[in-house]
N, C-alpha and C positions, 0 to 999 in steps of 0.2 A: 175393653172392659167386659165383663163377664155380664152375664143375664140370667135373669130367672128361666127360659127357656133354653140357655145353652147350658147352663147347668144341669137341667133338668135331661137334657139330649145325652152330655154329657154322662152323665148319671149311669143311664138307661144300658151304656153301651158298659159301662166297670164290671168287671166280674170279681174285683180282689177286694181287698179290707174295705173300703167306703161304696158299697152297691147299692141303688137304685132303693132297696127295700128299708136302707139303715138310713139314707140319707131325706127321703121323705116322708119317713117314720117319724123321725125329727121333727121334721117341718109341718107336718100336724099334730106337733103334739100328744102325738101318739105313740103305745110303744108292747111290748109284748107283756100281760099283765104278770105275768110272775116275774118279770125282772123290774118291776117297780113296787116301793115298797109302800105309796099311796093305799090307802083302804076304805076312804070315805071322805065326801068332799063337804065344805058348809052349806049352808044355804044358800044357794043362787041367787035366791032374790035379794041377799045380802053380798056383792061381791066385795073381794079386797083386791088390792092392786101391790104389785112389788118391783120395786126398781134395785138392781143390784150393779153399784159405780165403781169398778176394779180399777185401785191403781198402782203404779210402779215403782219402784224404789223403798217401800218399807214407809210406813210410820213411826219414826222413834218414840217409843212411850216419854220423855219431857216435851214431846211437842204436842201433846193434848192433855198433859197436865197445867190446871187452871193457876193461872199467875198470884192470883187472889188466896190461896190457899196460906192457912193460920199455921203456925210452925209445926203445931202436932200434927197435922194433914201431910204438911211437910216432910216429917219425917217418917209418916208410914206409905207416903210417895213412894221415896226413896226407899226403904226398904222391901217394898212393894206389901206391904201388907193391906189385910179387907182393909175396906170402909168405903162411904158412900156419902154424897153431901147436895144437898139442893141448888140445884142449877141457878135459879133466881139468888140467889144469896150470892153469885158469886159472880167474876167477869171473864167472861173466854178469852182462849189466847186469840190472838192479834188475828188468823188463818180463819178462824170460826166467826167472826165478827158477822159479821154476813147473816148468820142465824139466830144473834141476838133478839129479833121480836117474836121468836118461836121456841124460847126457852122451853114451855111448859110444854111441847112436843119433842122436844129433843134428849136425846141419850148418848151421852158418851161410855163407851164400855170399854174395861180397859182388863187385863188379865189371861184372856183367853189364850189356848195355846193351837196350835197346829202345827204340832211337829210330825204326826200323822199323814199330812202330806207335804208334799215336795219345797223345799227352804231353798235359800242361794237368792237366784237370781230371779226365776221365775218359778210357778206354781202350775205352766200348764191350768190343767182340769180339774186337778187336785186340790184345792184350796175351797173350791165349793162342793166338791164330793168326799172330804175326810179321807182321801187314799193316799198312798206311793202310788205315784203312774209312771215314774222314767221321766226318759227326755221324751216327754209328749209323742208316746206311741200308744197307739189304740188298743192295744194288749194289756196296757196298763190304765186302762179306763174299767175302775170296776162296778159303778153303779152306774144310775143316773143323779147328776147333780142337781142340788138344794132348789136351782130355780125351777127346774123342769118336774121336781115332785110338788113344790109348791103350785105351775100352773096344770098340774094336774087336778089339781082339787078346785082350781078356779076354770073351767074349759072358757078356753074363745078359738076364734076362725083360724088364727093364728098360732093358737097355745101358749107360744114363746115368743121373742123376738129378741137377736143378739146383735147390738152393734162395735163398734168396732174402729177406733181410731190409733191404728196401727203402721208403720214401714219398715224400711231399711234403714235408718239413720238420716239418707238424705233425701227419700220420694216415701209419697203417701202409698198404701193399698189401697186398691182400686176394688170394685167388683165385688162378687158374691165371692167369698172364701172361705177357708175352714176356720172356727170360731172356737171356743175354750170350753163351751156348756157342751153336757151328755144328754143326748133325752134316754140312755140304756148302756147296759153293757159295754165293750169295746167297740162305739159308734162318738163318733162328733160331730158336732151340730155346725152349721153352717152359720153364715155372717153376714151383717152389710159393712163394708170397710169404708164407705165413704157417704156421702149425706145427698147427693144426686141418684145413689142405686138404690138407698135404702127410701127413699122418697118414691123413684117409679116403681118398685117393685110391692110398695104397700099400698103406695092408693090410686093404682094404677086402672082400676073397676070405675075412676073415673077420670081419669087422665087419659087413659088410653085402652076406651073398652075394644076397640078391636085385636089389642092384644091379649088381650083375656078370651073373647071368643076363638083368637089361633090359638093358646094356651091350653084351652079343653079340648080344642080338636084334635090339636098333638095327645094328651091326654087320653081323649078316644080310642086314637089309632093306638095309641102304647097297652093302653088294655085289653081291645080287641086281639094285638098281636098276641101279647102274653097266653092270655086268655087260649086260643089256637095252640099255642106249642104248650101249654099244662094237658091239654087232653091225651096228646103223645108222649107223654113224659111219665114216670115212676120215681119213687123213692125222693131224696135229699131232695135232686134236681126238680122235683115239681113240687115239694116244699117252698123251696126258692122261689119260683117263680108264683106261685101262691101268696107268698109275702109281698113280693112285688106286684101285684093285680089287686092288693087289698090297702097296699100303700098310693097308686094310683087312683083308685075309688077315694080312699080317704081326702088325696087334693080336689079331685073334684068335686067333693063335697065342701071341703073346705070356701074353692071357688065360689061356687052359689052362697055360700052364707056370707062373702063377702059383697058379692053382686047386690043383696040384700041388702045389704050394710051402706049403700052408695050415696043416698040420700044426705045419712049423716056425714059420710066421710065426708062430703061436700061441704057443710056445714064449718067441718073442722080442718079441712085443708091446710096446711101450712104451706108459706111463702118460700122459697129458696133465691139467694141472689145469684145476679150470673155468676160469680168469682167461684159457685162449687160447678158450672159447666164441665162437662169431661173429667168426672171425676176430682176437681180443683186443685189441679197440681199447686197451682198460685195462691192459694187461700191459706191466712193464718191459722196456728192454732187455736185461737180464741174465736176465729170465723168458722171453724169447723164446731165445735164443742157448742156453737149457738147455735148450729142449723141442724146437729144432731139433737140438741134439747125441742127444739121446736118440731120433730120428727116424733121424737119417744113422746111428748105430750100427745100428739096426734091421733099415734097409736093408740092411747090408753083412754083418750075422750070418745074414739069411736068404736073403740069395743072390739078392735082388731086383738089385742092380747092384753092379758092381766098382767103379763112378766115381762118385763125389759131386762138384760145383762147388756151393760155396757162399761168397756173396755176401754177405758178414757184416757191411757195414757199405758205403753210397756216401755223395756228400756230403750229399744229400737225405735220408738216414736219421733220422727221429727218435731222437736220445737220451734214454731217461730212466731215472730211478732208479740215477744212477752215483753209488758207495758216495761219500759227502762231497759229493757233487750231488745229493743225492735228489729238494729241490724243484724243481729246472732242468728246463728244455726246450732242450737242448744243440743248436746248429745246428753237425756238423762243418765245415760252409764257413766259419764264422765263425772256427771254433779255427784254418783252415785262414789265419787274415788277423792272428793273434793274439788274440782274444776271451774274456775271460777270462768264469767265471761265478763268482756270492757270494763274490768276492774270491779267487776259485782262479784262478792265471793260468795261460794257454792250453793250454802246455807241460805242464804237471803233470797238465790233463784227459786231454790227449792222453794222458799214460802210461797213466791209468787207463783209458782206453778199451781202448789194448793189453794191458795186464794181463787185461783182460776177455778178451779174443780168445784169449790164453795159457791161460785158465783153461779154456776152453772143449778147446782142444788138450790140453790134460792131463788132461781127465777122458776124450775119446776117446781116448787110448794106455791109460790104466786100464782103460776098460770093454772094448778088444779084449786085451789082457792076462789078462782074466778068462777069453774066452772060447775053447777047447780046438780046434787043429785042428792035424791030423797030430801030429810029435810035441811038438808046440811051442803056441803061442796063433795067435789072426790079427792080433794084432801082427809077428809074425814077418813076416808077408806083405802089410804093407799101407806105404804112403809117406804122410806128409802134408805138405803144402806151403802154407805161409805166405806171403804176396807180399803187395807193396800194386800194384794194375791200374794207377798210374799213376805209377810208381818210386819217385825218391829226394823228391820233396817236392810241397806243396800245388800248386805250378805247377811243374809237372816237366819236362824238359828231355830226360828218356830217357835220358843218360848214365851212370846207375845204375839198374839195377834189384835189390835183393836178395831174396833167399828166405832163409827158414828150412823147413829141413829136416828132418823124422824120419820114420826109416824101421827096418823090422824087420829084424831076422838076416839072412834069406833073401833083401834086398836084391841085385841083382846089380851094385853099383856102390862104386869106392872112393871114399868121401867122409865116412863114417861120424864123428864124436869130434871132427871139426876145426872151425878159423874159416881160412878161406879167402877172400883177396884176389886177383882176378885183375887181370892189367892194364888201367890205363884204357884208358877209349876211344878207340881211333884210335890205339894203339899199339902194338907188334909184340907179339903174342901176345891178343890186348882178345879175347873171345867175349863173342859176341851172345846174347839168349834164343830165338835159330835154332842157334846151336850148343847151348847148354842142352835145347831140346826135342830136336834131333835126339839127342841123349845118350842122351836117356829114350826114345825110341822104337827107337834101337840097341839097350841095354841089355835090352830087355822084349820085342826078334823082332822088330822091323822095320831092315829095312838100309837105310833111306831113304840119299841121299848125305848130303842136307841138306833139314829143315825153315823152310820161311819166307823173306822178303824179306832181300835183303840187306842190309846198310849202305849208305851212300851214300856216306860221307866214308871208310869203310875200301876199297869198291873205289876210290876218289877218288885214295889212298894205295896199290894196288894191296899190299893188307896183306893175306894168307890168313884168310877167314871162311870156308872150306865146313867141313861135318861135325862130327861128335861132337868133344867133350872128351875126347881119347885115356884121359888121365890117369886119369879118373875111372870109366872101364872098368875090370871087374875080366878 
């Protein structure tokens, strides 16, 4: 299994596309300011929080269309035209059920396109950054993605934090690995791929201070080295390593504000049971997705990072122990082709996979509900967003992409209670997920004009895509 210190050794030693300076640039959060397009954060003493829940195989736009819906609704459903209708008036499909007592927080959005970035099968980095990347190579990472400019404007110890329940079909990933978010340019952000690493590796300043005191010593020594060969060195090459000696200082800063933070972490500690030991080869999917939720809570009550991405599910994920599938080894690419398993056909798995992803949403709006800040909970102040990375279906096309949305009180945005249809694609009024993110980065202190790649076929059509979603501004 991989470690924060072997990674970090690791690191130190690359000289080619993922080096020492991109890789713990990353990892605090931090990044070269002319390659981020951040400009101003909000108030501090007002934080927000953002959870971003990536998942596999598409969401078909009828499977978040509301059962309840009067024939006119109906039929500008189906033809996908605007309109927009109050959540309370109406009853969610069967998937959503879960977040019936949080109507009046909740958003369904439905419309959006990304064809902007990568469709098929997967999205890569692309689907939170509005690019074409390829088959996920670093050359084709052209920003930094939506979370990492968002936790730019919110700073913590951490900045980001991306997890990660991902394999090969039939074994889990283990360890720290390379993750889907950008904090910059052609760099990718690392990962926890399993709920044992991602647990010692965040609240390890009390789990095990002695590896955080060898952590800074390595640390030490890696900058004093550096440090020594920049005085002999000229031009690019002590650029480099200049980056490198200011990426190091950065963690070690970061450390101490976590060592800081230890009190609380304690407070907030979450429990893991043995079945995630050694990375939990043995642990179902529904045992993994609890002890990741109880992690990403953890993180966000103790002030370790404002931003979670988590990757809850791609087409390589092992499924198992889903409730009516217990004996199965679920391949979503198969579900994704129609494959049914012990006479459950495809469709019906698929739900219960979502239902799973719902349940895991509902229990984080519960457990920040619980917990008290200013004069409200941090519910109040946090967003979470639902999406599947590569829109509307198993070979996706990009011409929908939807989210679900919940978000607390102190939201700054009008969307709250509704289902919301925007216009198709390529049509007078269509917004892209570059108008979407630009929304969210308006909304929360950045004035960007516009986030991300354009359309093709809307400048094509010379159709207004720049900027926010006026509407959705409060």
């Amino acid at each position: 299994m991989s470690t924060r210190r072997n990674f970090l050794t690791q690191s130190a030693q690359t000289t080619g596309a993922l080096t020492l300076g991109s890789v713990l640039l990353g990892r605090a959060g931090l990044g070269n300011a002319e390659e981020s397009v951040s400009s101003r954060a909000m108030d501090p003493a007002k934080p927000f929080r953002f959870v971003f829940i990536r998942k596999s195989n598409g969401i078909r736009p009828q499977e978040m269309a509301l059962p309840s819906f009067n024939e006119q609704q109906k039929n500008s459903e189906s033809q996908k035209e605007a309109f927009e209708v109050d959540l309370e008036q109406h009853e969610l499909p069967t998937w959503l059920k879960g977040l019936a007592p949080y109507k009046r927080n909740l958003s369904l959005l439905q419309g959006f396109s990304c064809k902007m970035s990568e469709n098929g099968h997967w999205s890569y980095s692309s689907v939170m950054g509005a690019f074409k990347s390829g088959r996920n190579s670093l050359s084709g990472i052209k920003r930094a993605t939506i979370d990492f400019e968002l936790a730019r404007l919110f700073p913590s110890p951490f900045g980001h934090v991306e997890l990660s329940l991902t394999g090969n079909y039939s074994s889990w990933r283990t360890g720290i690995v390379a993750g889907y978010s950008a904090p910059a340019p052609h760099q990718r952000n690392y990962c926890y791929a399993d709920p044992e690493t991602a647990y010692n590796e965040l609240f390890q300043s009390v789990t095990n201070r002695g590896a955080v005191a060898s952590e800074n010593q390595m640390l030490r020594f890696l900058q004093q080295d550096e440090d020594f060969k920049a005085r002999h060195l000229r031009g690019y090459e002590k650029l480099k390593l200049e980056n490198h000696i200011e990426s190091i200082k950065a963690i070690r800063h970061r450390n101490q504000q976590v060592e800081n933070l230890s009190d609380t972490i304690a407070q907030h500690l979450p429990e893991l049971a043995p079945v995630h030991a050694n990375g939990g080869p043995n642990a179902t999917t529904p045992e993994k997705q609890a002890a990741f939720t109880e992690i990403l809570v953890a993180a966000l009550a103790t002030g370790l990072t404002r931003v979670v991405t988590y990757t809850i599910d791609e087409l390589s994920t092992p499924v198992k122990g889903i409730p009516g599938n217990e004996g199965d080894h679920i391949s979503i690419h198969e579900l994704g082709h129609n494959g049914g398993y012990s006479g459950v056909p495809a469709d019906q798995i698929r739900e219960k996979i979502r239902v799973g992803h719902i349940d895991q949403v509902v229990t984080l709006v519960e457990r920040l509900k619980e917990l008290p800040e200013g004069n409200g909970t941090m519910f109040d102040n946090t967003m979470i967003l639902y999406f599947p990375e590569n829109g509307e279906g198993h070979h996706s096309h990009g011409t929908e992409a939807p989210f679900v949305v919940i978000a607390g009180d102190n939201c700054p945005m009008d969307i709250a209670g509704r289902y919301i249809r925007l216009p198709y694609h390529a049509t007078q009024g269509h917004k892209t997920i570059g108008n979407w993110y630009t929304t969210l980065l308006n909304a929360f202190g950045n004035p960007i004009t516009h986030y991300g790649d354009l359309d093709l076929e809307m400048s094509r059509k010379k159709l207004d895509q720049i900027g926010a979603i006026r509407r959705f501004l409060t």
